[in-house]
C-alpha positions in Angstrom: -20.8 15.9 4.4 -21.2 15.2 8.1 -19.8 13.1 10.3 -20.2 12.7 13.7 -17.5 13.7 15.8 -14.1 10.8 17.1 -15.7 10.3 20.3 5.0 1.8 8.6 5.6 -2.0 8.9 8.6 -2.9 9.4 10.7 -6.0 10.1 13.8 -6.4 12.5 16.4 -9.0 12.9 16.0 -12.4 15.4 18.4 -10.7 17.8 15.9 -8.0 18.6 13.0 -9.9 18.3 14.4 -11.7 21.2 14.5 -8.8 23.3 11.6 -8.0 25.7 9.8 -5.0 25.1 11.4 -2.7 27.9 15.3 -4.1 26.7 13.9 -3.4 23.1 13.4 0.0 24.0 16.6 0.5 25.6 18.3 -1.3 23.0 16.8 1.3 20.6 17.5 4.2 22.5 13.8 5.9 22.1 10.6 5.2 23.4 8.9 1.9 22.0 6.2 1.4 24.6 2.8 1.4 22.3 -0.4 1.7 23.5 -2.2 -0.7 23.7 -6.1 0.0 22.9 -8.7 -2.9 23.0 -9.8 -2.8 19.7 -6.9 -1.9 17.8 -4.1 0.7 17.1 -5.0 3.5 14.3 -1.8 5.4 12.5 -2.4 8.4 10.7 0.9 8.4 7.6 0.3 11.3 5.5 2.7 12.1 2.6 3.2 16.3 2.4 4.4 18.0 -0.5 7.1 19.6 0.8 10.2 20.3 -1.0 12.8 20.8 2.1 16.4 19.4 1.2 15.4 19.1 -2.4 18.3 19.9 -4.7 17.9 21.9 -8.0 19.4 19.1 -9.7 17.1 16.7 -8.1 14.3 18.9 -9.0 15.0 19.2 -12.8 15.4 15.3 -12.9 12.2 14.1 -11.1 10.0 17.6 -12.2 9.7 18.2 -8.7 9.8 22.2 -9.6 6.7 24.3 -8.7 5.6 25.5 -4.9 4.8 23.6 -1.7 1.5 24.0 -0.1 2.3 22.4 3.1 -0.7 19.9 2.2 -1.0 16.1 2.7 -1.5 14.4 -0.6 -1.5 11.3 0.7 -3.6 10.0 3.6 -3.5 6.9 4.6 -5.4 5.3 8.1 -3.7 1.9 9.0 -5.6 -0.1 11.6 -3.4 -2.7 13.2 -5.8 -5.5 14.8 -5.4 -5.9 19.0 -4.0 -9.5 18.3 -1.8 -8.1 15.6 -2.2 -10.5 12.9 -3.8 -8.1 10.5 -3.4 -4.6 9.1 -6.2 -2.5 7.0 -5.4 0.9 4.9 -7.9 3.0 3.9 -6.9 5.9 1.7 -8.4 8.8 1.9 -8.7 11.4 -1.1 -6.8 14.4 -0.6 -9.8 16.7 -2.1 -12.2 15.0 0.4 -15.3 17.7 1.5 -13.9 17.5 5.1 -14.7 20.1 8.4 -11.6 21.4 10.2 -12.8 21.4 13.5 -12.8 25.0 15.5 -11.4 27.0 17.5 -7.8 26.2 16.2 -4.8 28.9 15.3 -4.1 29.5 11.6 -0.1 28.4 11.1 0.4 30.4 8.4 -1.2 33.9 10.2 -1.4 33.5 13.5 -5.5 33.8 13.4 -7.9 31.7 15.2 -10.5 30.2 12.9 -13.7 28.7 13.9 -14.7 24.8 12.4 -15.2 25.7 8.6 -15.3 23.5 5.1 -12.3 22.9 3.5 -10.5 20.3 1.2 -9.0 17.4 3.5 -5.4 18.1 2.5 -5.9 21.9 3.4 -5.9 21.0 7.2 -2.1 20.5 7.2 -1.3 23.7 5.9 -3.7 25.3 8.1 -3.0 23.4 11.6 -0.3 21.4 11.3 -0.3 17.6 12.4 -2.5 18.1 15.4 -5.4 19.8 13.1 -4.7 16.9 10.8 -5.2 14.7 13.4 -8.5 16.4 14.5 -10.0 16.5 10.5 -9.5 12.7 10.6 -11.1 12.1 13.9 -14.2 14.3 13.3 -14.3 12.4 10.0 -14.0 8.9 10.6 -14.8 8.7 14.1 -11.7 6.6 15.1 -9.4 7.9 17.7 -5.8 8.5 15.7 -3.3 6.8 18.5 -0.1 7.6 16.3 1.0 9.5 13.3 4.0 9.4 10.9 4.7 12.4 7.8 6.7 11.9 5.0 8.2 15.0 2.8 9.8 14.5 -0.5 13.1 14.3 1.2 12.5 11.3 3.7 10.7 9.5 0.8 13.6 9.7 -1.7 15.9 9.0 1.2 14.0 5.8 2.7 13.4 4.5 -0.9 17.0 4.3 -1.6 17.9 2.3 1.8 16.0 -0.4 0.0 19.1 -2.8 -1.6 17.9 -3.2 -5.0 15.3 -0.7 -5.3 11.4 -1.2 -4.9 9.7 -2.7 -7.8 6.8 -1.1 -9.9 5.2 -3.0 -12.3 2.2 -2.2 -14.7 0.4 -4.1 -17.5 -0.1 -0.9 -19.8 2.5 1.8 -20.6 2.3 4.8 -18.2 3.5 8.0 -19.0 2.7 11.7 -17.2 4.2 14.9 -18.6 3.7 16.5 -15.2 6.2 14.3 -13.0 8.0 12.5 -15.8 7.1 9.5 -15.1 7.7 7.0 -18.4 7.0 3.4 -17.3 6.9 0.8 -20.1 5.0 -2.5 -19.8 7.0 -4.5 -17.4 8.2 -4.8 -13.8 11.6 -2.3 -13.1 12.7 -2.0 -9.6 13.4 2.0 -8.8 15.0 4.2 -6.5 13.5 7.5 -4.2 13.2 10.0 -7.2 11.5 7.7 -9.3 9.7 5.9 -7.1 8.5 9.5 -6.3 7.5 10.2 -9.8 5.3 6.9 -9.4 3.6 7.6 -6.3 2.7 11.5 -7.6 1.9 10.6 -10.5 -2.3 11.6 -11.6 -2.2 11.7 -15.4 -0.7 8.5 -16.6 -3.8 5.8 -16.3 -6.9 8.6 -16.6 -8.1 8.1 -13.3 -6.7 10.9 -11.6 -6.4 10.9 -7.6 -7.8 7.5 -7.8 -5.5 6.0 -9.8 -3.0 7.7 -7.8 -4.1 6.3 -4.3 -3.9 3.0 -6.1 0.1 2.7 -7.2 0.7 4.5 -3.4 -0.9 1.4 -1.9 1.0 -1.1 -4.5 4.2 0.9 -3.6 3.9 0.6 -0.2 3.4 -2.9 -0.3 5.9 -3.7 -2.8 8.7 -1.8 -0.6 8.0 -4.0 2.8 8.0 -7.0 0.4 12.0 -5.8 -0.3 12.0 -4.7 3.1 11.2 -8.4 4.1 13.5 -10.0 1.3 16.5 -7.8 1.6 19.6 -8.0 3.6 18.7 -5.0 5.5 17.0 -7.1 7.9 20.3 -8.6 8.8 22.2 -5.9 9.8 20.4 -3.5 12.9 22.1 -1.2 12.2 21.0 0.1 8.8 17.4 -1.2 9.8 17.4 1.2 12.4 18.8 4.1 10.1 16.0 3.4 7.3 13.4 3.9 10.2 15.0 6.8 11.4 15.0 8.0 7.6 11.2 7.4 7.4 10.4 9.3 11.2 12.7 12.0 10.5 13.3 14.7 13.7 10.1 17.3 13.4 7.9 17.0 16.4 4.2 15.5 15.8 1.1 15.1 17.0 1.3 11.9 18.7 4.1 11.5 16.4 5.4 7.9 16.7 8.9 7.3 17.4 11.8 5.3 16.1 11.7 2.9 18.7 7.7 2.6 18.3 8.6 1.9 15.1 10.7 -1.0 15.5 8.6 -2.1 18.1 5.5 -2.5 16.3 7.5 -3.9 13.5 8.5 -6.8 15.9 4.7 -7.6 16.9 4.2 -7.9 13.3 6.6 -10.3 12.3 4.1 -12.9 11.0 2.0 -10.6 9.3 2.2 -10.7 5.6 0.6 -9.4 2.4 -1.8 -11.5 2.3 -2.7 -10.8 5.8 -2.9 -7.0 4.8 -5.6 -5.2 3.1 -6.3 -2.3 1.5 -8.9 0.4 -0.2 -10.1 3.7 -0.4 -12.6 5.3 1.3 -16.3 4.7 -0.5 -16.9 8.0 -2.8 -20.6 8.6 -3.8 -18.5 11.6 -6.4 -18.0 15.3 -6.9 -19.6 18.0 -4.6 -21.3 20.7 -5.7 -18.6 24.0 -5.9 -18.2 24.9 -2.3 -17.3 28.9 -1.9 -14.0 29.7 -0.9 -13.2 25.7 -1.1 -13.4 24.7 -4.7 -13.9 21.2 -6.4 -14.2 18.7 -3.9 -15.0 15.5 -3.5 -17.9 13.3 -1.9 -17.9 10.1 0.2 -20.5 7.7 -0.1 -22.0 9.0 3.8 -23.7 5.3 4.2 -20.3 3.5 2.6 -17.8 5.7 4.7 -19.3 4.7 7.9 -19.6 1.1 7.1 -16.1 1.1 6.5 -15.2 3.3 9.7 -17.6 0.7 11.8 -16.3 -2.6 10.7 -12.6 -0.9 11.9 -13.7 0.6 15.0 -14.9 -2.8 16.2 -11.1 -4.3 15.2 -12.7 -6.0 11.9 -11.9 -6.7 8.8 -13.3 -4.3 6.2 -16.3 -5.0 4.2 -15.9 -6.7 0.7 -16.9 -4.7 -2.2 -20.4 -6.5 -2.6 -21.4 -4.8 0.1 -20.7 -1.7 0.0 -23.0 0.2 -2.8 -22.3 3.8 -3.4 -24.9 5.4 -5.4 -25.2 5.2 -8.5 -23.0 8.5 -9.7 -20.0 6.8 -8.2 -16.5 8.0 -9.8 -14.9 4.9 -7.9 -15.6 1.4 -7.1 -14.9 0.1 -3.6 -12.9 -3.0 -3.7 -10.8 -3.9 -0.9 -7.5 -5.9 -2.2 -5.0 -7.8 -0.2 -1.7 -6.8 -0.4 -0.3 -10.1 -1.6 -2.5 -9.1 -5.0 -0.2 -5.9 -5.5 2.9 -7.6 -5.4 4.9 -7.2 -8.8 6.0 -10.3 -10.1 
């Protein structure tokens, strides 16, 4: 597919909130000045399979054995509105057909590679954050203004700031031999590794990466609903340590910052589930096998840009209704608000 080329909320106490921007940032002790673009602020937050910091014990409990790629299985684009009273996620599947654009250095040889096909998630492991970046762009057409990665480590690590554990809830028993995951019926509220074992897990509801995509959005959500609830917002200082968790200290491509963090946090202060939405990226289904690339998946090229269009212009995205894939579709789109993932 062919696209043409671009051209993690959080709450903070009253005290801060009463600060003005350039004492906030002081106050923090990083940089929070955002930019500021008319039509909205795009973060890239991809998830990478990396196992840095991962104990052995850790990785026996949570089956987090086997080798690190360096790839992104989870992309997520979050477009906060310029009046900042609503936020949009679109996930995008990590086995997208995507073009890495060219001339860019190969990480892992030291090679410079012209544009080329490759499985979306491949672009980390390739180029690093700023060829992640790049993919995106050339994909969607929206400028990325800030990005945010999350290893296994930071994950675990941010999850169990959360007093009491995020909750997970399901309707049907899930159950995946690959990451251990064994939910019953029910709502239980979980720590990192398990909440890990949720987020990776492919094989427990039959729909694969779809499925997938679908308990990262309801975890996300749930966790900024504890985040909301908790007493962490009471205290700055352990607010300020769970977003330092989540940024961790490895330089980015237009990485966003603590203080950004917080900042951005603050400006959304009245935005709540139900003024969030989210959805994953229109698929039209499987490419044909793609030498040298493997199985990979196809957006619906009239959906996608739709989607991509109705953001660019700082809107809302479509419903479902009107957005029609064709007709060998391996995923409906349907946009939900956040305050429909909330566990009960």
């Amino acid at each position: 597919m062919r696209f043409p080329p671009p051209r993690r909320l959080l709450l903070v106490p009253a005290a801060l909130l009463a600060l003005a921007p350039g004492a906030l940032a002081s106050a923090l002790g990083d940089p929070a000045e955002l930019p500021a673009p008319a039509r909205g602020l795009n973060l890239l937050v991809v998830g990478t399979d990396s196992r840095d910091g991962i104990t052995a014990a850790e990785k026996e409990r949570f089956r987090l054995g086997g080798q690190d790629c360096d790839c992104t299985d989870v992309v997520m684009l979050v477009h906060v509105s310029a009046g900042y009273d609503r936020v949009s996620v679109v996930s995008l599947p990590r086995d997208s057909l995507a073009e890495l654009p060219g001339p860019h250095t190969d990480l892992r040889t030291g090679k410079v590679h012209d544009s080329h096909l490759a499985k979306l998630n491949a672009a980390h492991a390739e180029g690093g954050s700023a060829l992640t970046v790049e993919t995106v762009e050339a994909a969607t057409g929206l400028d990325v203004h800030r990005y945010l990665e999350i290893d296994f480590r930071r994950f675990m690590d941010t999850v169990d700031q959360v007093e009491g554990g995020v909750p997970i809830c399901t309707t049907k028993p899930l159950k995946d031999s690959a990451t251990g995951l064994d939910l019953p019926v029910g709502t239980r509220n979980v720590g990192g590794g398990e909440g890990l074992q949720y987020v990776r897990s492919r094989k427990a509801d039959g729909e694969m990466d779809f499925g997938r995509m679908r308990k990262q959005q309801k975890f996300v959500v749930n966790t900024l609903d504890r985040i909301r609830s908790g007493g962490i917002l009471k205290d700055p200082a352990k607010l300020r340590a769970l977003a330092s968790t989540l940024r961790g200290t490895e330089a980015a491509e237009r990485g966003v910052s603590v203080g950004e963090l917080l900042t951005l946090a603050a400006r959304l202060k009245a935005v709540g589930p139900s003024r969030t939405e989210f959805a994953t990226v229109p698929v039209r289904g499987f490419n044909p096998l793609v030498e040298g690339v493997g199985s990979t998946v196809g957006w619906d090229e009239e959906g996608a840009a739709e989607v991509f269009a109705r953001l660019r212009a700082d809107r809302p995205l479509p419903p479902g209704d009107a957005v029609a894939p064709s007709k060998i579709s391996v995923a409906d789109y349907a946009p939900a608000r956040g305050s429909s993932l909330i566990c009960p």
